[in-house]
C-alpha positions in Angstrom: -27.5 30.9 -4.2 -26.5 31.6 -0.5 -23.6 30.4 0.6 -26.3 28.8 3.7 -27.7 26.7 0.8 -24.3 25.7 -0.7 -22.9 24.3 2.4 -25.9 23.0 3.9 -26.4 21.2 -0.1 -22.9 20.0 0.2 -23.2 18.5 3.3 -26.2 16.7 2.7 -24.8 15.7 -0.3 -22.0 14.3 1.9 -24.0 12.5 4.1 -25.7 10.4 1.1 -22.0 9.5 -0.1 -21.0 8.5 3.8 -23.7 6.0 4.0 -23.4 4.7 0.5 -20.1 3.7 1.6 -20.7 2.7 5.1 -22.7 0.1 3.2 -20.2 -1.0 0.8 -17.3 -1.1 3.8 -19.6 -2.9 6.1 -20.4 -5.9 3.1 -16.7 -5.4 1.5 -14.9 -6.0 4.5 -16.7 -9.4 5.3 -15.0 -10.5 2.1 -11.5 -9.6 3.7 -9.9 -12.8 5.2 -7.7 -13.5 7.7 -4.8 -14.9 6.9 -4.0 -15.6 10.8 -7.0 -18.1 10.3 -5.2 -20.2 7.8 -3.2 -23.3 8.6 0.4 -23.6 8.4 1.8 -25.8 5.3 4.9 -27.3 5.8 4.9 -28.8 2.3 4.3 -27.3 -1.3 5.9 -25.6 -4.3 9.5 -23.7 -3.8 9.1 -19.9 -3.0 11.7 -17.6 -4.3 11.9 -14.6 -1.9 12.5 -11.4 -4.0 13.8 -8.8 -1.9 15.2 -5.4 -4.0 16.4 -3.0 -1.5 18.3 0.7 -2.1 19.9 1.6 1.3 18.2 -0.5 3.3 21.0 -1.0 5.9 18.5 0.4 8.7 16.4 -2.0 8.5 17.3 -4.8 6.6 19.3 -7.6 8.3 16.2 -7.6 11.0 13.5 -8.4 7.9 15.6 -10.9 6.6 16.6 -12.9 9.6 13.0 -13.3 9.9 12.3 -14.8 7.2 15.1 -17.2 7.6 13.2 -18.5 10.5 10.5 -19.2 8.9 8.3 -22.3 9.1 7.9 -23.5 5.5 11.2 -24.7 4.7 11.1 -24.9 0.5 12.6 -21.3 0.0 15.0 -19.6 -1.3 16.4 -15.7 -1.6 17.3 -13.4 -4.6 18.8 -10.5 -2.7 18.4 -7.6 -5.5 21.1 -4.2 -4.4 19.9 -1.8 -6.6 23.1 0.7 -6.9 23.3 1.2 -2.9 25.8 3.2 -1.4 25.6 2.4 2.1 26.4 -0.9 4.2 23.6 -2.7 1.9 25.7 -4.9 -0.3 27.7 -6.1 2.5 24.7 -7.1 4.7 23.4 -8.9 1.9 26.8 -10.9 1.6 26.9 -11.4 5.0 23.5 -13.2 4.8 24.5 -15.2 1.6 28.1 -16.9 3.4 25.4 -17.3 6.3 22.7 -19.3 5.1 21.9 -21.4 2.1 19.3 -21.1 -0.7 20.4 -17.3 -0.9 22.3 -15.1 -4.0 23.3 -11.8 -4.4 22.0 -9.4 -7.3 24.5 -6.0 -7.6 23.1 -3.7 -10.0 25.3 -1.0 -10.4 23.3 1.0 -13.5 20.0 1.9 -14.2 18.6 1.2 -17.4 16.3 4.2 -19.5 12.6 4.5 -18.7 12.6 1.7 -15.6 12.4 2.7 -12.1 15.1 1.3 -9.8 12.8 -0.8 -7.7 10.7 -1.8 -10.5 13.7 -2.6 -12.6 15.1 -4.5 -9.3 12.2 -7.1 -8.9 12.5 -7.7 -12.7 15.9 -9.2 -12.8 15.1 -10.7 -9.5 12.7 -12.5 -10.4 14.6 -13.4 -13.7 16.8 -15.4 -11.5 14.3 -16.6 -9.4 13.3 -20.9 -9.6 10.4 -21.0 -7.7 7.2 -21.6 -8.8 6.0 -18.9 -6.2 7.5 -15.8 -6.2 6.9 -13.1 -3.2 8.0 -9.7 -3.4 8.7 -8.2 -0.4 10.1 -5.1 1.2 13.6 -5.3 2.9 12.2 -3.6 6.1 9.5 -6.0 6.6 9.4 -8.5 9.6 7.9 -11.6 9.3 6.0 -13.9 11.9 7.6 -17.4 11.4 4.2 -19.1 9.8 3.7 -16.1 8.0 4.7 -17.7 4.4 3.5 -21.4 5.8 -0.2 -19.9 6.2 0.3 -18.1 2.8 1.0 -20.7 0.7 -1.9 -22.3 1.9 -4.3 -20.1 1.1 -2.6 -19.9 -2.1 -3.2 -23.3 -3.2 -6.3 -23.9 -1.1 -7.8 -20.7 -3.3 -5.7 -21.9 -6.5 -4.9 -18.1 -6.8 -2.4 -16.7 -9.1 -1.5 -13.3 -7.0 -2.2 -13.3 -3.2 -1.6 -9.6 -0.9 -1.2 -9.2 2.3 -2.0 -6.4 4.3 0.7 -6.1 7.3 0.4 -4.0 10.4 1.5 -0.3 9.8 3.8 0.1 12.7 4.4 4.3 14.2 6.4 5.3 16.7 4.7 8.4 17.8 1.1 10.0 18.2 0.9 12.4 15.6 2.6 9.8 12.7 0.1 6.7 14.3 -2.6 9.0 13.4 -1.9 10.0 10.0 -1.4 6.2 9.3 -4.7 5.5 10.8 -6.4 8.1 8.7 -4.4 6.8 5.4 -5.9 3.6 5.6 -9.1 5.2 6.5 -8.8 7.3 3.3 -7.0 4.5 1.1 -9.6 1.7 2.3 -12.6 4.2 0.9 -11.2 5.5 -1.9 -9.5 2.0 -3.9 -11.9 -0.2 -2.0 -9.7 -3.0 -1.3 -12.7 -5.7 -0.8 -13.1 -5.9 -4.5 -10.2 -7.2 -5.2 -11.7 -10.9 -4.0 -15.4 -10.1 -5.8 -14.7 -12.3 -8.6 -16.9 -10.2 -11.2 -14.9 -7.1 -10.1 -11.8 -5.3 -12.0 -10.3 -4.2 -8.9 -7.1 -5.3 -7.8 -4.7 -4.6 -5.0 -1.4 -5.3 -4.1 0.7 -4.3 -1.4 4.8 -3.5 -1.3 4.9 -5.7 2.0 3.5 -8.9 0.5 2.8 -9.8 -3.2 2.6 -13.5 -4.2 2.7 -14.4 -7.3 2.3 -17.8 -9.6 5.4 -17.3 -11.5 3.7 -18.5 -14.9 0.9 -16.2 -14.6 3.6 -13.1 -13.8 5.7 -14.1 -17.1 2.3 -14.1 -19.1 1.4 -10.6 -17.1 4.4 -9.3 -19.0 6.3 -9.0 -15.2 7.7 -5.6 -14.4 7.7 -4.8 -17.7 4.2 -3.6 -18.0 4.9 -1.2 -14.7 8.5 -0.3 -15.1 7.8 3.5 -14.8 4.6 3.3 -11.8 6.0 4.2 -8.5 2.7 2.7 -7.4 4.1 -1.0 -8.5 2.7 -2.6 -5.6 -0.7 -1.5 -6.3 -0.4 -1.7 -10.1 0.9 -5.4 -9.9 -2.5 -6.3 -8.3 -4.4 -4.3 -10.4 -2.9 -5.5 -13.8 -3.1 -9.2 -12.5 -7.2 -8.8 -11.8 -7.7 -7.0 -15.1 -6.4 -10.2 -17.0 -8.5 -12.5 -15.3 -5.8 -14.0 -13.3 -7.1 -15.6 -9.6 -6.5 -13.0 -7.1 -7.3 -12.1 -3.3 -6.3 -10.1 -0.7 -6.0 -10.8 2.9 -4.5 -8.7 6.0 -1.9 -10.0 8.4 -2.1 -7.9 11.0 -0.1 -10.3 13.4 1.9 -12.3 10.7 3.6 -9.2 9.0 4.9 -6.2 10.4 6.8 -2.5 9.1 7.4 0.5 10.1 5.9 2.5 7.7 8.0 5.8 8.5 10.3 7.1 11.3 8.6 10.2 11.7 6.0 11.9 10.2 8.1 14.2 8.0 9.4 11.2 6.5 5.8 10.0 5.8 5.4 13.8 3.9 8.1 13.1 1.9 7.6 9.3 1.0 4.4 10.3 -0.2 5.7 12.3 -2.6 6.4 9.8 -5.0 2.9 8.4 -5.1 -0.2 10.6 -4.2 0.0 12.3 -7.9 0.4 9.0 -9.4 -2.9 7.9 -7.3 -4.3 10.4 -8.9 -3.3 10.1 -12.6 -1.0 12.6 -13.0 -3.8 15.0 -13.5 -4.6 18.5 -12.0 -8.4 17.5 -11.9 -8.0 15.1 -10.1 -6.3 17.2 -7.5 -8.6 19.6 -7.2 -11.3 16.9 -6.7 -9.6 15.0 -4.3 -9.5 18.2 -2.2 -12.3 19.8 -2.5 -13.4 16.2 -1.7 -11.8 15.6 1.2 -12.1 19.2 2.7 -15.8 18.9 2.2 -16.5 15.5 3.4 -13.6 15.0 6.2 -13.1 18.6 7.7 -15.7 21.0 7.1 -18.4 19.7 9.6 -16.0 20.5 12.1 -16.1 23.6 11.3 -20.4 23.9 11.0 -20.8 22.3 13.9 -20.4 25.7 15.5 -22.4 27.4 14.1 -25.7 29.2 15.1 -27.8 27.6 12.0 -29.4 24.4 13.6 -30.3 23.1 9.9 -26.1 22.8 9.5 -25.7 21.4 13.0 -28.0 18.6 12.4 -26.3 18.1 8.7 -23.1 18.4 10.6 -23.7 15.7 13.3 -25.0 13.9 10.6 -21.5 13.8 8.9 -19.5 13.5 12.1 -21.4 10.4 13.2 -21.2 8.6 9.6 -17.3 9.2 10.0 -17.1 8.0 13.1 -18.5 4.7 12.6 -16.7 4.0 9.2 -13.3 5.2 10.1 -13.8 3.2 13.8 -15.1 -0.3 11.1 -12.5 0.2 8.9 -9.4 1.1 11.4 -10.0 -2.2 13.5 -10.4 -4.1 10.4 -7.4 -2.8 9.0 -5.4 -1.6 11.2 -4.2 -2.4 15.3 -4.8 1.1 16.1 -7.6 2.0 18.1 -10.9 3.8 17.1 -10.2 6.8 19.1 -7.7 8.0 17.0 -10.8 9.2 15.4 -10.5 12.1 18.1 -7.5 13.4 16.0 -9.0 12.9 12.5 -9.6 16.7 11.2 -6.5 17.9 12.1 -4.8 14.5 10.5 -7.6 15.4 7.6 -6.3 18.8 6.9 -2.7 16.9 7.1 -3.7 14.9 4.7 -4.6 18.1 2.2 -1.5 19.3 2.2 0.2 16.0 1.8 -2.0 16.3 -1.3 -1.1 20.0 -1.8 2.7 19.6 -1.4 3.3 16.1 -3.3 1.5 17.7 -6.6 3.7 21.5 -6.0 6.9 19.3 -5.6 6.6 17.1 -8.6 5.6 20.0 -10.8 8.3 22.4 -9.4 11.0 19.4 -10.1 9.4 18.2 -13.2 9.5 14.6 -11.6 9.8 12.9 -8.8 12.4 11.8 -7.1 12.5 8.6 -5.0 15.9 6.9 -3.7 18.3 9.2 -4.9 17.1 9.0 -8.8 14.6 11.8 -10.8 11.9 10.6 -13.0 10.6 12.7 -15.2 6.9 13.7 -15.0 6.5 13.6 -18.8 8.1 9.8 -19.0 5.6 9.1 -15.9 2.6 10.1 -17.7 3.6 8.0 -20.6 3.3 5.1 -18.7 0.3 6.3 -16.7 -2.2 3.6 -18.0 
């Protein structure tokens, strides 16, 4: 076969998967509420506010004074400082002589085959007396009727497990649209929609925002079940839908707000810990997801120039499809604006060797290693499941 026919088969190929899922976005994302939309309760059950943080000092005195001004007033704070060794465990101190409701968690050791943060939320949430329990990321700011409108939803919806997708905050061009393109590429790919199809097995949760009934996360197994996934966030949501447990996600585009990374080298390397875990651990899956992506996202770019009219059409074709997913999907998801899509196959090929580099570096170190601590790749897989 010519290699004409193989990339003019590929890309027609492509074009029947963009429109498949231009169709599943367009009806999926309907089921996507806004949590802005909710009312604000002032009254319901007690929230414990589980925050584990590992040299957070940047960030984390802003993120909690936030949520100390928040609207719904039954709350309180299990501070978790897993084994920092910056100003951490001092701001957290600070902000328990400060306010009430709040206690301080020093872990100083690490137990075998748990991940810090994992391990973190877990004796948080030991100590925690709410009946609601929301895990949260210490560099997270919160409007003030941010949990008010949650916990409405929450018992309005008599959920078990509510996530809420915040606004994905960059400081610079470049970083701005790689974020844009990760949620284009994360929104596709896990299909977030289906995690409030009731029939469906998909779940999602999110680091920013996961409530959670506290009786149906002891009966989950808590942390337990995920102690060695540096994907907890996602895994939490996922495990809670796969058990039957009520579950929905929402965004929050305007209620909750993070700074995802500085800079975009510090995006490179944060991904580390996760893209080969989103992709089970497994070179296969590698391979596919850039071939994939190459395929699909960047190489009618490329045929768009050339001198076969047959691939120009197929490559408009692509182009086009892209456009009007990534622009439904990035003002759904996102507060960025649809012309970021101007940038998207240079932030595609980024995106490659994010893929690329993640998978070298965890098979170079044997592990990953996120916040200081390695985690063996063989212990990972173990627990891949």
């Amino acid at each position: 076969m010519s290699l004409f026919l193989i990339v003019s088969s590929l890309l027609a190929i492509s074009i029947v998967v963009w429109i498949l899922i231009f169709i599943d976005a367009k009806i999926g994302l309907h089921r996507i509420d806004f949590l802005e939309n909710e009312p604000a309760s002032q009254e319901g059950p007690l929230v414990s506010i589980i925050v584990a943080a590992r040299n957070e000092e940047k960030g984390i005195k802003e993120s909690l004074q936030s949520q100390f001004l928040q609207s719904y007033g039954h709350l309180e704070w299990v501070l978790v400082n897993d084994r920092s060794t910056d100003n951490t465990p001092i701001i957290m101190n600070e902000m328990k002589s400060e306010h009430e409701n709040v206690s301080v968690i020093h872990i100083t050791s690490l137990p075998l085959g748990w991940l810090g943060k994992n391990h973190a939320m877990y004796v948080g949430a030991k100590q925690a007396r709410g009946e609601l329990l929301l895990f949260t990321d210490a560099d997270v700011i919160f409007h003030k009727d941010a949990i008010a409108k949650a916990v409405h939803y929450t018992m309005k919806h008599k959920l078990d497990h509510l996530t809420a997708a915040p606004n994905l905050r960059g400081q610079r061009l470049w970083l701005n649209s790689f974020i844009a393109f990760f949620m284009f590429g994360f929104s596709y790919f896990k299909r977030p929609w289906l995690a409030n199809h009731p029939r469906s097995k998909v779940g999602i949760g999110i680091g920013a925002f996961n409530l959670v009934r506290k009786e149906a996360y002891e009966k989950l197994g808590t942390h337990e079940v995920i102690k060695m996934r540096p994907d907890d966030d996602l895994m939490l949501g996922k495990k809670m839908k796969e058990l039957g447990f009520r579950h929905r996600m929402v965004t929050a585009l305007t209620l909750l707000e993070v700074e995802w990374y500085s800079t975009l080298k510090e995006a490179l390397i944060g991904l580390e810990k996760n893209t080969f875990a989103g992709l089970h651990y497994r070179i296969s899956m590698v391979m596919f997801a850039i071939f994939g992506v190459f395929v699909s996202q960047v190489l009618p770019f490329f045929t768009l120039f050339s001198f076969e009219p047959i691939l120009i059409f197929l490559s408009i074709g692509n182009i086009f499809l892209l456009a009007l997913i990534y622009s439904m999907i990035i003002k759904r998801m996102t507060t960025y604006s649809p012309w970021m899509f101007l940038l998207f196959p240079f932030t595609a090929m980024l995106f490659i060797y994010s893929i690329i580099r993640a998978s070298f570096l965890t098979f170079r170190r044997g592990g990953i290693i996120w916040r200081g601590t390695k985690y063996r790749l063989k212990d990972l897989r173990n627990h891949n499941k």
